[in-house]
N, C-alpha and C positions, 0 to 999 in steps of 0.2 A: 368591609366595615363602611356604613357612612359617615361622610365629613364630620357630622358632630364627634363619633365613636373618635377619631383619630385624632382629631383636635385637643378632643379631655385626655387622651390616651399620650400624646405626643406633649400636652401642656404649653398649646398655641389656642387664639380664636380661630375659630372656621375664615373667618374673614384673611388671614395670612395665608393659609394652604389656597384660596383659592388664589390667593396673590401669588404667589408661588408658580403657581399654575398659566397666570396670565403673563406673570415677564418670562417663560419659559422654561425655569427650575425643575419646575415636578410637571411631568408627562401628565397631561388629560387623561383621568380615568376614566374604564366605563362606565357605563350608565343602565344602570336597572332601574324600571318605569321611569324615566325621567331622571333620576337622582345621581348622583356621584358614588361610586364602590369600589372601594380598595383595599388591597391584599394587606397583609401585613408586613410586605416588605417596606411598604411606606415610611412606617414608624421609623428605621431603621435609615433611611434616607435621609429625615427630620431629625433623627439625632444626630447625621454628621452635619446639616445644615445647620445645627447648630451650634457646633464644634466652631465652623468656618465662622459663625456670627463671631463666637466668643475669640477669636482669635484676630477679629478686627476686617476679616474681609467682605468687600461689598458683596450685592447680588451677584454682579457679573463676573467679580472672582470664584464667587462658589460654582457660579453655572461653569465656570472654567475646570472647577476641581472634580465638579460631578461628572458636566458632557466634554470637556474641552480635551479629555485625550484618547488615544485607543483603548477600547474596551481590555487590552491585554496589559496594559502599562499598571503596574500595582499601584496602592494609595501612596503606598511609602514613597513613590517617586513623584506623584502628585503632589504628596503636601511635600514634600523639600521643596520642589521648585515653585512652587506659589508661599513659601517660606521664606527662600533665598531674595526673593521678588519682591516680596512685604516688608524683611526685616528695614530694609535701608529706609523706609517712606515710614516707618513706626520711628527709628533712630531719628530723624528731620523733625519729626511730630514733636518728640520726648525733649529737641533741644529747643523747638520752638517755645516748648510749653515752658522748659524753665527761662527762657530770657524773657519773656511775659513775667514772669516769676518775678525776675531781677526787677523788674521796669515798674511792675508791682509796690515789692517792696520799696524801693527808689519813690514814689509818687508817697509812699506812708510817712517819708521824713520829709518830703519838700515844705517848706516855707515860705515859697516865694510870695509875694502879695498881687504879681498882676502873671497875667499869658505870657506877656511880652520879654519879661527876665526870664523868668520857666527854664532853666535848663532842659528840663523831660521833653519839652516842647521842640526845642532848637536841637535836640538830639545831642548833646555835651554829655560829656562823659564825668560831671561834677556835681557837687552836690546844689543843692535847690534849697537856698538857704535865705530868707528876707533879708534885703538892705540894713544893716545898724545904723539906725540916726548915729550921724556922729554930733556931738555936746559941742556947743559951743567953747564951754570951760576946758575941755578936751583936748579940742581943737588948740585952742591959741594955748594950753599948756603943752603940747609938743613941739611947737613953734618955738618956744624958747627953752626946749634942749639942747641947742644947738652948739 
């Protein structure tokens, strides 16, 4: 097949397989009159590369999953240990994302009026809430509660 046939077939631009190719994922095909020609095992390559995308791992993890063990090692043992390997750095990801979250929501109540009081700023763990003028009339009536 040429690059175009495997690209519509596979449901990538030509421009990725040959990326593919250049950070050294997918093996150089051969070449008939000049062109690129590949088997149909390709396809089949490309669906698990993009197994590996969907599941969050880089290039160089795939190029790990694909070349990175002995040709006799099953996948099953591939993807556990590039699973075992990922989950903890996806869990870091998931709590990052929610304490953005918190810090988020937090920033939707503040009311401070300048940077300088900002709790979110000074990293306080309170709420962000503007100064109350205090009233004059207020003021000297708690004065003589006394």
């Amino acid at each position: 097949m040429a690059i175009g046939e495997v690209a519509r077939r596979a449901g990538l631009n030509a421009s990725a397989i040959r990326y593919y190719e250049k950070v050294g994922l997918l093996a150089k095909p051969e070449r008939v009159n000049g062109r690129r020609h590949y088997g149909p095992e390709v396809l089949e390559f490309l669906a698990v590369v993009r197994v590996a995308q969907q599941a969050g791992f880089t290039i160089a993890e795939t190029r790990t999953l694909m070349h990175g063990f002995s040709a006799e090692t099953p996948p099953s043992e591939r993807w556990q240990q590039l699973a075992a390997e990922k989950l903890p750095e996806l869990e870091a990801q998931i709590e990052r994302t929610f304490a953005m979250k918190r810090l988020l929501e937090r920033g939707l109540r503040c009311e401070c009026l300048s940077l300088e009081d900002c709790a979110l700023v000074h990293d306080e763990d309170t709420a962000c809430y503007a100064p109350q003028p205090v009233s004059e009339a207020r003021f000297l009536g708690s004065a003589h509660l006394g």
